[in-house]
N, C-alpha and C positions, 0 to 999 in steps of 0.2 A: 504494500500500500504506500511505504514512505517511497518508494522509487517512482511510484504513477504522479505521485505530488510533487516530487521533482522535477521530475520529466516536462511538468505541465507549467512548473515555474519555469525551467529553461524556456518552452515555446512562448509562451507570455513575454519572458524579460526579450525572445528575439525578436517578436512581433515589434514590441513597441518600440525599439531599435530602430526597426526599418520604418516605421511608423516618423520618429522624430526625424531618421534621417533624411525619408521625404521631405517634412514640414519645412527644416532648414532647406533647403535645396531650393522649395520656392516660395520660402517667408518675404525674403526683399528683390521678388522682380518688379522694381519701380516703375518703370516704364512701362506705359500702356501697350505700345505697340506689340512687345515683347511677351504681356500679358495675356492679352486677345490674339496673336497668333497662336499660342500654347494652347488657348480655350478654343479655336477652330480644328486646332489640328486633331485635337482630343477627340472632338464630335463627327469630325471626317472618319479618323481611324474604328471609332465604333459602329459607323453606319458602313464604312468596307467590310468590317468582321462580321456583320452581321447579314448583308447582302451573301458574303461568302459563306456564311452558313445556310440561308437559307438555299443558295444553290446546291450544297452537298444533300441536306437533307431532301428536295424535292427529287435529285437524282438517284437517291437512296430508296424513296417511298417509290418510284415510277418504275422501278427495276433496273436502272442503269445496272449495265456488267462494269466490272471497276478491273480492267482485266491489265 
């Protein structure tokens, strides 16, 4: 039991690691421009990911051979 509560403290303390080290990373982008292209590009790259899923998965349900 004490090893699972360890285990769970390690993932914890590395989450929020990577958590802070996000936050720094884009705590002072001051610049607008620099801002709002970071905020396009985010919403560009989700709606490719997700175009390109629904491509796999329509090719998946219609029987596409993945040969």
């Amino acid at each position: 039991m004490y090893a699972v509560l360890v285990s769970k403290s390690i993932i914890m303390k590395t989450l929020h690691l990577i958590k802070e080290i996000y936050m720094e990373g884009f705590r002072n982008l001051g610049h607008v421009i620099v801002r709002e292209y970071f905020r396009i590009f985010t919403w560009i790259s989700f709606i490719l990911f997700f175009v390109a899923l629904y491509a796999f998965v329509y090719r998946a349900v219609t029987g596409f051979a993945f040969d």
